[in-house]
Structure formats: C-alpha cells, structure tokens
SERO-4910 file (N, C-alpha, C, O; in steps of 0.05 Angstrom, whole numbers):
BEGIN
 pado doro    nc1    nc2    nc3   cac1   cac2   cac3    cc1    cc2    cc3    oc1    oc2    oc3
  Unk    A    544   -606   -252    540   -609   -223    538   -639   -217    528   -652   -234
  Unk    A    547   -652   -195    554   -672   -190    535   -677   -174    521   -658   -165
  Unk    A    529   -708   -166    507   -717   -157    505   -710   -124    483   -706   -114
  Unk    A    524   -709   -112    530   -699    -85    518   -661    -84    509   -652    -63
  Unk    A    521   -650   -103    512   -618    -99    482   -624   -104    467   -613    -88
  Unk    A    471   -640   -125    447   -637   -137    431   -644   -104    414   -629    -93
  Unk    A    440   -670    -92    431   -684    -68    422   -653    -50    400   -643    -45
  Unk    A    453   -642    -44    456   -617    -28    436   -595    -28    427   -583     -9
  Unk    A    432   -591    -55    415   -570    -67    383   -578    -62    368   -560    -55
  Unk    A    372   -605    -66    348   -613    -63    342   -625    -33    323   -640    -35
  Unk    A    348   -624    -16    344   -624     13    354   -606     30    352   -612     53
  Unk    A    366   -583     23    365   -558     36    353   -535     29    358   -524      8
  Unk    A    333   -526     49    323   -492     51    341   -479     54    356   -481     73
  Unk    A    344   -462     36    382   -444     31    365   -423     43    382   -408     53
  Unk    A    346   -415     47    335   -390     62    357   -362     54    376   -353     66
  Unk    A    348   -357     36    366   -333     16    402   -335     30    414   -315     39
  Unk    A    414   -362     29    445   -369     33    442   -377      3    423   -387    -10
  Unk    A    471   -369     -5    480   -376    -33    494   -411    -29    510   -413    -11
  Unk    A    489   -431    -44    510   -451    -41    522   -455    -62    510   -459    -83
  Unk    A    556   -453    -59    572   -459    -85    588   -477    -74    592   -482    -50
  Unk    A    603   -490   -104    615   -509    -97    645   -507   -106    654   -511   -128
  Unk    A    659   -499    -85    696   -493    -96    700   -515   -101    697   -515   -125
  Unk    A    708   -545    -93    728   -564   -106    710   -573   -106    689   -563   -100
  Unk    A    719   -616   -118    699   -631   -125    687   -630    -99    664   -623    -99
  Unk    A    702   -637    -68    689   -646    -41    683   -626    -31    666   -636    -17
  Unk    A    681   -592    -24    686   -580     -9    654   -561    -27    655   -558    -51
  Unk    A    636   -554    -14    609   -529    -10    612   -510      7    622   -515     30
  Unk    A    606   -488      0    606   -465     22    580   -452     15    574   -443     -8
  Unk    A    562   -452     38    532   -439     39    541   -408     56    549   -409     79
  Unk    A    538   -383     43    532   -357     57    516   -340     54    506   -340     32
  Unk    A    511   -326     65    492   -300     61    505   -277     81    508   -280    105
  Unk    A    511   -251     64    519   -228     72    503   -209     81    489   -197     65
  Unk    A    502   -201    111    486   -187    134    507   -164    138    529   -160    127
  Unk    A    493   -150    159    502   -115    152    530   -117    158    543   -106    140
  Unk    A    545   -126    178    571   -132    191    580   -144    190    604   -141    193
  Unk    A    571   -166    185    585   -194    172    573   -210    152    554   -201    139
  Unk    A    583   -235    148    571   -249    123    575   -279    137    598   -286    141
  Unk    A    558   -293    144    553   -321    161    554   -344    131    540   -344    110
  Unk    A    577   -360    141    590   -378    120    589   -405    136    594   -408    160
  Unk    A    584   -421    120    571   -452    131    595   -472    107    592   -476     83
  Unk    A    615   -480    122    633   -493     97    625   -520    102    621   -529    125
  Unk    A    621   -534     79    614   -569     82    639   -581     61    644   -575     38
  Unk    A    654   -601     82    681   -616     66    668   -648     74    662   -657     96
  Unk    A    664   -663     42    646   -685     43    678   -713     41    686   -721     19
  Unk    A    687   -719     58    707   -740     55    702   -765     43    686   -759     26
  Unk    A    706   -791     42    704   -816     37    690   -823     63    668   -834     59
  Unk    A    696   -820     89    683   -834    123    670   -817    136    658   -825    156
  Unk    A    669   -790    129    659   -769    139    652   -742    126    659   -736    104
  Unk    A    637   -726    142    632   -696    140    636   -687    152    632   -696    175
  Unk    A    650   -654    145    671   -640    162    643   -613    159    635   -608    136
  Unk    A    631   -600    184    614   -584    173    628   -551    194    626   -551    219
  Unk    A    638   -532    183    652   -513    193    630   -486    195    619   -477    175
  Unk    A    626   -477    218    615   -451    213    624   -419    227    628   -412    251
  Unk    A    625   -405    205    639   -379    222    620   -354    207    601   -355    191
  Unk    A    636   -331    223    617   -311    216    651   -292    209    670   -290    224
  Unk    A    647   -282    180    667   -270    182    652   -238    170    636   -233    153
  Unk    A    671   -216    196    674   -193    199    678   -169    179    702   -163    177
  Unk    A    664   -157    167    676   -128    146    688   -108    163    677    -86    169
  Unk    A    713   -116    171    731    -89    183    731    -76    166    732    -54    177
  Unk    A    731    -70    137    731    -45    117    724    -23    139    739     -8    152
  Unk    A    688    -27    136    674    -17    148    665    -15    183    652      3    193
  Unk    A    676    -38    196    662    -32    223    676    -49    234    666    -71    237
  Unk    A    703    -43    242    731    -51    253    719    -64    279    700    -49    285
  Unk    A    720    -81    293    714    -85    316    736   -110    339    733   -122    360
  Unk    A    755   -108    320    770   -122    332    778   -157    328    795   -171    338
  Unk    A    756   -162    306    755   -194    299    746   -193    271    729   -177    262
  Unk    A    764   -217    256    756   -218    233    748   -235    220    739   -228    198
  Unk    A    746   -264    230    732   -281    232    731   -293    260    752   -292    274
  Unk    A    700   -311    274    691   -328    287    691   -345    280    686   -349    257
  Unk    A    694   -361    296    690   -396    289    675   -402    300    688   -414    317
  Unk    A    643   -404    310    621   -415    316    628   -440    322    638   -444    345
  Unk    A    625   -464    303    622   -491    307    634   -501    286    636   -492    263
  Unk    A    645   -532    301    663   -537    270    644   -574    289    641   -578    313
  Unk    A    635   -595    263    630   -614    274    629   -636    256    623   -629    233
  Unk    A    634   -662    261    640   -685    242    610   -703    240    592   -701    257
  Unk    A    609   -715    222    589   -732    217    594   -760    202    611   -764    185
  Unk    A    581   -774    209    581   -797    190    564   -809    167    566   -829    153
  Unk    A    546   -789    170    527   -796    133    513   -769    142    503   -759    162
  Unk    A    517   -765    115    496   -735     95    475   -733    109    472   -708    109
  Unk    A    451   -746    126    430   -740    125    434   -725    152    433   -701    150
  Unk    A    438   -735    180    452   -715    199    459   -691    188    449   -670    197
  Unk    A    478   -690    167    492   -665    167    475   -649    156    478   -626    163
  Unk    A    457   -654    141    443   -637    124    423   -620    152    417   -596    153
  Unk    A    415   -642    172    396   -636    194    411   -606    204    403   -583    207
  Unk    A    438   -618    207    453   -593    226    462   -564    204    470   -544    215
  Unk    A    460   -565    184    465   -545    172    440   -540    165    443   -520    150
  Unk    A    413   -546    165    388   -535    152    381   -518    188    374   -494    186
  Unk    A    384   -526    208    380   -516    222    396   -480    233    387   -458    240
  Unk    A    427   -493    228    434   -462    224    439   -445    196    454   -426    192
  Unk    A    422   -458    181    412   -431    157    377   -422    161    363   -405    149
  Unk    A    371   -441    182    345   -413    195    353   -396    211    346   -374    204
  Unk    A    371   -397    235    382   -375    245    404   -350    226    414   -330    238
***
C-alpha cells in the first residue's frame, strides 16, 4: 500500500464504507444498503482531486427506473479539503 492510501486510510472514519484501491491514483469508498450501494470514487491527479459520488441502483431486484445517480462530482486542490468533503458524506 502506498503512502497516499495509508494517508487515506488514517484520516478517514470509513463508518462501515469499504475503501479499495483500483489503480495507483484512483480509491473507491462503498457500502451496500438495501437498494442501492453509495460509492464515493477519489481520482488523486498531480494539481488536483477529482472526488465523484453516486448511488448505484440493484434493478436485479427493485427496478425503478435508474441505475446509477450522480449526486456530486467536485475538484480540489490538496488532500486535506478533500478528505473534509468525503468524511462528511460517509456519515450520511
């Protein structure tokens, strides 16, 4: 694990959200709720942070017409902001 996840991992309350890490730059924090599963994607650039959040839908089970939301998608310019705005929507 790279010093950027370890950072990630020790200043966020994951509040039962899983955080993994797909490429070297790119984290995705989720936790799976009865109808959907609320996904928090963090893409860490060279000048910025890309912080994406959606809620995507189990039509398997409970068709409703949408299969993913896109909540909020928002940029930053250093880690410590971002961490503010994503610790806040992994209490909700």
């Amino acid at each position: 694990m790279d010093s950027t996840a370890i950072y990630l991992k020790s200043k966020l309350n994951l509040n039962n959200f899983t955080l993994v890490k797909t490429t070297s730059n790119k984290f995705v924090a989720f936790k799976c709720l009865y109808k959907y599963t609320k996904c928090i994607y963090i893409n860490i650039f060279d000048d910025y942070i890309e912080i994406k959040i959606d809620k995507v839908f189990d039509n398997k089970y409970f068709f409703n017409g949408i299969e993913r939301l896109l909540i909020s998608k928002k940029f930053f310019d250093n880690i410590d902001d971002s961490i503010n705005y994503i610790q806040k929507n992994l209490a909700v």
